[in-house]
N, C-alpha and C positions, 0 to 999 in steps of 0.2 A: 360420696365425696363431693364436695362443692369448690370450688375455683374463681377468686375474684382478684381482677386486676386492677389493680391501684395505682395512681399518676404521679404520685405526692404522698407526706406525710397524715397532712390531715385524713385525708381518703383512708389513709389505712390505717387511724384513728379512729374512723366509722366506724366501719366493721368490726375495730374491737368492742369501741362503746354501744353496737348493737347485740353484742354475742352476752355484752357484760349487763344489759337488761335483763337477761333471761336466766341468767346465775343463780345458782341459788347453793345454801351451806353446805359441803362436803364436794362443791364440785372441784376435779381436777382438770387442768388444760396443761398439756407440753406442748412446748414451742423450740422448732427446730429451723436452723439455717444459718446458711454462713457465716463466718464476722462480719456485720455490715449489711447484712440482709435487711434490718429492721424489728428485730424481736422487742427488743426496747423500748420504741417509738409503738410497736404494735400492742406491750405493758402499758405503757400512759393512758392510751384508750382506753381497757380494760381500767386502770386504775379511776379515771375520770366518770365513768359508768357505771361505777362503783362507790360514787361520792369521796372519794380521797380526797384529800385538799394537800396532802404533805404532797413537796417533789419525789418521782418515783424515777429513781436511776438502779443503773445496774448493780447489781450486791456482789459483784466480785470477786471481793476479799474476802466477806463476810459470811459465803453463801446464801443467807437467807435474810430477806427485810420485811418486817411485820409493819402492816399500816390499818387504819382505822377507817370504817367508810360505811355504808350501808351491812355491810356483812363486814367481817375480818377480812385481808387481803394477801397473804403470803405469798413472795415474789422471792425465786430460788434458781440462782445461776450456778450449776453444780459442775460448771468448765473444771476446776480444780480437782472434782471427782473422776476425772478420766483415767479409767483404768486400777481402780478402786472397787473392791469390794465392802466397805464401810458403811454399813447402816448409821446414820445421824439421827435417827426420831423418824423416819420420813412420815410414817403412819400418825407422827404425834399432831402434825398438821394435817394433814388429810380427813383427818377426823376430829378434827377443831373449830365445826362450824362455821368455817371461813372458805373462803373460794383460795385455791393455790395455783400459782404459776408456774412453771421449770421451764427455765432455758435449757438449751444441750442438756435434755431428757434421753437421751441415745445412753449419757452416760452412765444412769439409776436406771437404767430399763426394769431390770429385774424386782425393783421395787416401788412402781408405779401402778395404780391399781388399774384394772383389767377396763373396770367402766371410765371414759375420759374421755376431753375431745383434746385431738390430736391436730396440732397445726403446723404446717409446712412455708417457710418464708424464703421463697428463691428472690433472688436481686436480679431483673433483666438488664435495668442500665442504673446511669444514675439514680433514676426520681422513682423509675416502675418497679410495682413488685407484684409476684404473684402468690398470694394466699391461697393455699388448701387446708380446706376442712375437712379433718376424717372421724365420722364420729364413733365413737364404739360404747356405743348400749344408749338403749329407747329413750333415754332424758337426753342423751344429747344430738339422738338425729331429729328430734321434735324440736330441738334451741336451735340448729341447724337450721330449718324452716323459715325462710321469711326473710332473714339475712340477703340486703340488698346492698350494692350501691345506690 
């Protein structure tokens, strides 16, 4: 597990845009924390690090938002999934070549695959936040590695 505290948004733009050098296709990452934690702002990172050029807002409505970038980038807020057993495809993106996002992954648990890095966004006040990394299987405690502020 890794722990970094961030001041501001850019800071915790770092940290995604350093996690998101080391991506590669088929990777999955959930992202978990309260309304207003920062999962969002912690996607534009990753989406920037990822060469996306499109704006990367939350897909809401829509569940999921496909973008174009060094690798494919699927970014999936499956808040509307709570309490649902409904399989969408999930596997159809996870195994699309592309790196995948999921906000409130609490709520897909059951079908998010086992290897993933698992990211935790508590909100202390306004501007700070605390990221945890937890990575589960060898490609991503090695992308774990090195990850600074």
């Amino acid at each position: 597990m890794y722990k970094y505290k961030t001041e501001n948004e850019e800071q915790t733009q770092l940290v995604a845009n350093q996690i998101a050098n080391k991506l590669k296709p088929n990777d999955v990452l959930t992202l978990d924390g309260d309304l207003g934690a920062g999962k969002t702002t912690f996607t534009k990172g990753l989406a920037k690090g990822l060469g996306v050029k499109r704006t990367v807002n939350s897909p809401t409505y829509t569940i999921v938002k496909e973008y174009k970038g060094q690798l494919p980038f699927y970014h999936m807020d499956v808040y509307r999934l709570e309490d649902s057993d409904e399989d969408i495809g999930f596997d159809d993106y996870f195994n699309a070549e592309g790196v995948t996002v999921i906000e409130w992954s609490s709520f897909i648990r059951d079908f998010i695959p086992v290897e993933r890095l698992e990211i935790v966004i508590e909100k202390i006040d306004e501007q700070t936040r605390e990221i945890t990394l937890i990575p589960h299987g060898e490609h991503f405690k090695e992308l774990c590695k090195g990850i600074q502020l």
